[in-house]
C-alpha positions, 0 to 999 in steps of 0.5 A: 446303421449301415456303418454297424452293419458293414463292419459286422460283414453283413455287406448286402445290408449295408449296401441297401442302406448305403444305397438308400441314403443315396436315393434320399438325396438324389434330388438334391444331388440332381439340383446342384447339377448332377455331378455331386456324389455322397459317401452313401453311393460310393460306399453303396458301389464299393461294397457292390465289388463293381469296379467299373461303378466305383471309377464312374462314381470317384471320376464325378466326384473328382470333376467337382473337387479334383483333391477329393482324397477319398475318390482318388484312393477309391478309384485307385483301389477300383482300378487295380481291381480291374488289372489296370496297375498304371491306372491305380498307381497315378491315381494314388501318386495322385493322392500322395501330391495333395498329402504326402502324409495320408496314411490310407494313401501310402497303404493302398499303394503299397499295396498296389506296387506290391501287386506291380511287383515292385517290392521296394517300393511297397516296402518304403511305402508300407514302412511309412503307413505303419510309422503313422499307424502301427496297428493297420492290419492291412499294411501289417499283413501286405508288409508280412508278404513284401517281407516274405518276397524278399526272403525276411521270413521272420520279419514277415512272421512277425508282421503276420503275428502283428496283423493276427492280434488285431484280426484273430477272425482273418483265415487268410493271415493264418494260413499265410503264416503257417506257409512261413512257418513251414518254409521256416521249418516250424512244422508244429508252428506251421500245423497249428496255423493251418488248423486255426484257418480251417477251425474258420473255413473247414472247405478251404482246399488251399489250406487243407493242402497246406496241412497236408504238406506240412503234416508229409514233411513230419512224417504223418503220411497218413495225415497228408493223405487224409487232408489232401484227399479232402482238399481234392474233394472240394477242388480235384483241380488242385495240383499242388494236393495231388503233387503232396498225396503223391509223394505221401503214397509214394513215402507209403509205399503205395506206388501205383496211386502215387503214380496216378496223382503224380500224372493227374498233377502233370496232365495239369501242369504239364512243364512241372519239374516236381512233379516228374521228379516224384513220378520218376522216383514212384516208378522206380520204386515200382520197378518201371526203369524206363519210365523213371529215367524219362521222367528224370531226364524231362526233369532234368531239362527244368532243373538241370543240377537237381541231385534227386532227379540225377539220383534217381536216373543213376539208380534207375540206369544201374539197375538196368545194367 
């Protein structure tokens, strides 16, 4: 059925066969007067990721019953994909008039005011969600992301904890784990997670950067380097990889390729205060006094009390005499 296939993620299958019941009912849609829509089509558009049918398909259904829960949450939903933040918000604010106790409703708001950044909002509407079911995934893993927000890092590990146990196939929810676990400074705890991701999507740069962080924080310069490099072959845009194999290069030793990273990173994120604190410090390492007081210095301006940059000045300035 196109439901089996849909929850199997063969969603082309499932769009055809959603898409072909429609058409099976067409002429009675048409017959009571074109504006009925099915379940079939809606979940033909929203499986099409085509925001713009889904609000065309849930507004017919609501000029036949303005209360039709499932339109408004999905027109919501379709809204938000669009970047229409107000849009989404009163058609789930919409919803929760009808039923204040619709546990879907509650979720994709949260999540949409979580999107707005309105973080206690999401907060309260994710807590009620998870009160009437306490195993939806999704309300798991947007709370784990409030939570992580709003500085709750063991609170948003064990919502991240909860949501795995339900989905173990999600690379998503491990690799947002192992971020907390690392800015918990649970690097092995932060490793495994990121290999687990990637034991599911080998290519996914992001993660591969993420390891490689973790894995140049314990000291595995050579580990970094490797999975950065490998995330660079995928997405060489990637700043945060080039900021990390830097750093590892320059911890090795290696300052003159430090160095070239450090200035790609820069050349992408020109106002990054990192970045031109490490190459500050690449080149003092390398000797190129001048060129780690200017870095320094540009670093400086961002982040006016950082001890590393003032560090590397002083040295750098010292030694210039």
């Amino acid at each position: 059925s196109a439901t089996s296939l849909e929850r199997q993620g063969k969603l082309s299958e499932a769009r055809d066969q959603y898409k072909a019941a429609w058409d099976m009912d067409r002429p009675n849609a048409e017959a009571r007067g074109g504006f009925e829509r099915t379940d079939a089509l809606l979940k033909e558009a929203t499986l099409a990721r085509d925001p713009d049918q889904v609000i065309a398909e849930c507004t017919d259904m609501l000029k036949r019953d303005p209360r039709d829960l499932v339109a408004l949450r999905s027109r919501g939903t379709a809204y938000k994909d669009k970047g229409d933040g107000d849009a989404a918000r009163g058609d789930l604010d919409a919803a929760l008039r009808i039923d204040p106790g619709d546990q879907k409703s509650l979720t994709i708001r949260g999540r949409v005011r979580y999107w707005l950044k309105d973080l206690d909002g999401a907060r309260a509407d994710l807590d009620a969600a998870l009160k009437l079911s306490p195993k939806d995934e999704a309300a798991l893993a947007c709370r784990a992301q409030v939570r992580s927000d709003l500085g709750e890092v063991d609170g948003a590990i064990a919502d991240f904890t909860a949501a795995l146990e339900l989905r173990p196939s999600d690379q998503l929810l491990w690799t947002l784990r192992g971020i907390e676990r690392e800015s918990n400074n649970d690097l092995e705890g932060a490793i495994a997670d990121y290999t687990a991701a990637l034991r599911l999507n080998p290519r996914d740069a992001t993660t591969l950067a993420w390891r490689g962080n973790a894995r140049r924080q314990k000291g595995d310069l050579d580990g970094a380097v490797a999975d950065c490099t490998d995330a660079l072959r995928i997405n060489p845009r990637d700043a945060f990889a080039l900021r990390t194999r830097g750093d590892a290069l320059r911890q090795r030793g290696d300052a003159d390729e430090a160095i070239a990273d450090f200035t790609e990173a820069l050349r992408l994120e020109p106002s990054d205060a990192f970045g031109l604190k490490m190459r500050g410090e690449a080149r003092l390492q390398k000797g190129d006094l001048d060129g780690a007081i200017a870095d320094c210095t540009a670093a400086l301006i961002s982040f006016p009390g950082d001890t590393d940059a003032l560090k590397t000045r002083g040295e750098a300035r010292r030694r210039k005499g």
